[in-house]
C-alpha positions in Angstrom: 0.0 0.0 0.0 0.9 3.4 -0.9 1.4 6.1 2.2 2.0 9.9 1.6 4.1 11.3 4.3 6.4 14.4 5.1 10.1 13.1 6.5 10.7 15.1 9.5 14.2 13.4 9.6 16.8 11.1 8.2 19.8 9.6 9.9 23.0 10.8 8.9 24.7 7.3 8.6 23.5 3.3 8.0 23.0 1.4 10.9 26.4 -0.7 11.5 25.1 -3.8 11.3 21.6 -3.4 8.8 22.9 -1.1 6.1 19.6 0.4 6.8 19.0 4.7 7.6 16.4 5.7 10.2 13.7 7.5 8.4 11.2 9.0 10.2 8.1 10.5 8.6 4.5 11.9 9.7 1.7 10.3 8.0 -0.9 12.4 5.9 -3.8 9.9 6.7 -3.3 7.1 9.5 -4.2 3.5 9.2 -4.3 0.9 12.2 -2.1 -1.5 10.0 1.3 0.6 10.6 2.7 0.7 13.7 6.1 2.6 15.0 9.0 1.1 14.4 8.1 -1.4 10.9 10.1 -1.4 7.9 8.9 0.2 4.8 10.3 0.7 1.6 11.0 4.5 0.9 10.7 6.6 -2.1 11.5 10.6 -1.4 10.8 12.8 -3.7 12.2 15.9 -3.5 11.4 19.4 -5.0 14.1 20.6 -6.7 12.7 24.0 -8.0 11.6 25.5 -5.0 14.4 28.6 -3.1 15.4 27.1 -0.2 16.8 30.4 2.7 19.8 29.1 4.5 20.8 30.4 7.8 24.1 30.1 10.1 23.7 26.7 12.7 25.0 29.1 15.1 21.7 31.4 14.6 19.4 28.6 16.0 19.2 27.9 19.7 17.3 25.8 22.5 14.5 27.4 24.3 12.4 24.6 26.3 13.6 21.8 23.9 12.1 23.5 20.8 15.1 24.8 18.0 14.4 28.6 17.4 15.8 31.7 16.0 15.2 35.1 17.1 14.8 38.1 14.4 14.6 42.3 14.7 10.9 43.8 14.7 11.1 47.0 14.9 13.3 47.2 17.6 12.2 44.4 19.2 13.5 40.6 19.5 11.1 38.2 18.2 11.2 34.7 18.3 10.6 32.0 15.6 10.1 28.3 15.9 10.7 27.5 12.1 10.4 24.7 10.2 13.8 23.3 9.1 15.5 20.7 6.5 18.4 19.0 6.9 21.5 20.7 7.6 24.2 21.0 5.3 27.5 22.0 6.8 27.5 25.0 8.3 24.2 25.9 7.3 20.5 24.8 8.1 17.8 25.3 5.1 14.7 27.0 6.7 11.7 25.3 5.2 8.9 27.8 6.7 8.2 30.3 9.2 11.2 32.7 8.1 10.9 35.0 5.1 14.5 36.4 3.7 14.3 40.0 4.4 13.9 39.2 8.1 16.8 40.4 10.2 18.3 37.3 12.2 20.0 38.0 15.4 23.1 36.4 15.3 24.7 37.3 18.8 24.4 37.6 21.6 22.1 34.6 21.5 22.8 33.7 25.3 21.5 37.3 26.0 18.3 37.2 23.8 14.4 36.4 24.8 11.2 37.1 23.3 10.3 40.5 23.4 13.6 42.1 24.6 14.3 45.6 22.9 17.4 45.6 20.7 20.0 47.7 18.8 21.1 47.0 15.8 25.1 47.4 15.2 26.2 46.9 12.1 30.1 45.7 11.2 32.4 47.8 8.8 
Protein backbone atom coordinates (compact mmCIF):
# COMPACT_ATOMS: atom_id res chain seq x y z
CA UNK A 1 0.00 0.00 0.00
CA UNK A 2 0.94 3.44 -0.86
CA UNK A 3 1.41 6.08 2.16
CA UNK A 4 1.98 9.88 1.63
CA UNK A 5 4.09 11.31 4.32
CA UNK A 6 6.35 14.39 5.12
CA UNK A 7 10.06 13.15 6.50
CA UNK A 8 10.73 15.09 9.54
CA UNK A 9 14.20 13.43 9.63
CA UNK A 10 16.78 11.05 8.24
CA UNK A 11 19.80 9.60 9.95
CA UNK A 12 23.03 10.79 8.95
CA UNK A 13 24.68 7.27 8.59
CA UNK A 14 23.47 3.34 8.01
CA UNK A 15 23.02 1.38 10.85
CA UNK A 16 26.37 -0.73 11.46
CA UNK A 17 25.14 -3.83 11.34
CA UNK A 18 21.62 -3.41 8.80
CA UNK A 19 22.88 -1.07 6.05
CA UNK A 20 19.59 0.43 6.78
CA UNK A 21 19.03 4.65 7.63
CA UNK A 22 16.35 5.65 10.19
CA UNK A 23 13.72 7.53 8.43
CA UNK A 24 11.20 9.02 10.19
CA UNK A 25 8.05 10.47 8.64
CA UNK A 26 4.46 11.94 9.71
CA UNK A 27 1.71 10.28 8.02
CA UNK A 28 -0.91 12.42 5.94
CA UNK A 29 -3.84 9.94 6.71
CA UNK A 30 -3.31 7.12 9.50
CA UNK A 31 -4.17 3.52 9.17
CA UNK A 32 -4.25 0.95 12.15
CA UNK A 33 -2.07 -1.47 10.03
CA UNK A 34 1.28 0.61 10.56
CA UNK A 35 2.69 0.73 13.67
CA UNK A 36 6.11 2.64 15.04
CA UNK A 37 8.97 1.10 14.38
CA UNK A 38 8.13 -1.43 10.86
CA UNK A 39 10.14 -1.37 7.93
CA UNK A 40 8.90 0.24 4.77
CA UNK A 41 10.26 0.68 1.57
CA UNK A 42 11.00 4.55 0.94
CA UNK A 43 10.67 6.61 -2.14
CA UNK A 44 11.52 10.61 -1.43
CA UNK A 45 10.76 12.80 -3.71
CA UNK A 46 12.21 15.91 -3.46
CA UNK A 47 11.38 19.42 -4.99
CA UNK A 48 14.09 20.63 -6.74
CA UNK A 49 12.75 24.01 -8.02
CA UNK A 50 11.55 25.46 -4.97
CA UNK A 51 14.37 28.55 -3.13
CA UNK A 52 15.45 27.14 -0.20
CA UNK A 53 16.78 30.38 2.71
CA UNK A 54 19.85 29.07 4.48
CA UNK A 55 20.79 30.36 7.78
CA UNK A 56 24.06 30.08 10.09
CA UNK A 57 23.70 26.71 12.69
CA UNK A 58 25.01 29.06 15.13
CA UNK A 59 21.71 31.35 14.55
CA UNK A 60 19.44 28.60 15.95
CA UNK A 61 19.25 27.89 19.75
CA UNK A 62 17.31 25.75 22.46
CA UNK A 63 14.50 27.38 24.31
CA UNK A 64 12.40 24.60 26.29
CA UNK A 65 13.57 21.78 23.90
CA UNK A 66 12.11 23.53 20.83
CA UNK A 67 15.11 24.80 18.01
CA UNK A 68 14.36 28.62 17.42
CA UNK A 69 15.78 31.71 15.99
CA UNK A 70 15.20 35.07 17.11
CA UNK A 71 14.82 38.09 14.43
CA UNK A 72 14.59 42.29 14.71
CA UNK A 73 10.92 43.81 14.66
CA UNK A 74 11.10 46.95 14.90
CA UNK A 75 13.30 47.15 17.61
CA UNK A 76 12.20 44.41 19.18
CA UNK A 77 13.54 40.56 19.47
CA UNK A 78 11.06 38.24 18.19
CA UNK A 79 11.16 34.73 18.26
CA UNK A 80 10.59 32.02 15.56
CA UNK A 81 10.10 28.35 15.88
CA UNK A 82 10.68 27.51 12.07
CA UNK A 83 10.38 24.66 10.23
CA UNK A 84 13.81 23.30 9.15
CA UNK A 85 15.49 20.66 6.47
CA UNK A 86 18.40 19.04 6.94
CA UNK A 87 21.46 20.67 7.58
CA UNK A 88 24.24 21.02 5.31
CA UNK A 89 27.47 22.03 6.83
CA UNK A 90 27.53 24.99 8.26
CA UNK A 91 24.23 25.95 7.32
CA UNK A 92 20.45 24.83 8.15
CA UNK A 93 17.78 25.31 5.14
CA UNK A 94 14.74 26.95 6.67
CA UNK A 95 11.71 25.25 5.23
CA UNK A 96 8.94 27.84 6.71
CA UNK A 97 8.18 30.28 9.19
CA UNK A 98 11.20 32.73 8.15
CA UNK A 99 10.91 35.04 5.11
CA UNK A 100 14.47 36.35 3.67
CA UNK A 101 14.25 40.02 4.36
CA UNK A 102 13.86 39.22 8.10
CA UNK A 103 16.77 40.44 10.18
CA UNK A 104 18.34 37.32 12.24
CA UNK A 105 19.96 38.03 15.44
CA UNK A 106 23.13 36.41 15.31
CA UNK A 107 24.68 37.29 18.85
CA UNK A 108 24.37 37.60 21.60
CA UNK A 109 22.08 34.64 21.50
CA UNK A 110 22.82 33.71 25.34
CA UNK A 111 21.48 37.30 26.05
CA UNK A 112 18.26 37.18 23.76
CA UNK A 113 14.44 36.37 24.85
CA UNK A 114 11.19 37.13 23.33
CA UNK A 115 10.32 40.54 23.45
CA UNK A 116 13.63 42.13 24.56
CA UNK A 117 14.30 45.56 22.91
CA UNK A 118 17.35 45.57 20.74
CA UNK A 119 19.96 47.68 18.78
CA UNK A 120 21.09 46.98 15.81
CA UNK A 121 25.10 47.43 15.20
CA UNK A 122 26.17 46.86 12.13
CA UNK A 123 30.08 45.71 11.23
CA UNK A 124 32.39 47.79 8.78
Amino acid sequence: KVYRARVEAIAQSAHPRTGNFEVKCRLSDADVLLREGMSASVRIDVESNRKVLFIPRTAVVDRQRKAVVFVVNQGIAERREPRFGLPSGDEIPVLSGLESDEMLILSPLELITDGLAVTVETQP
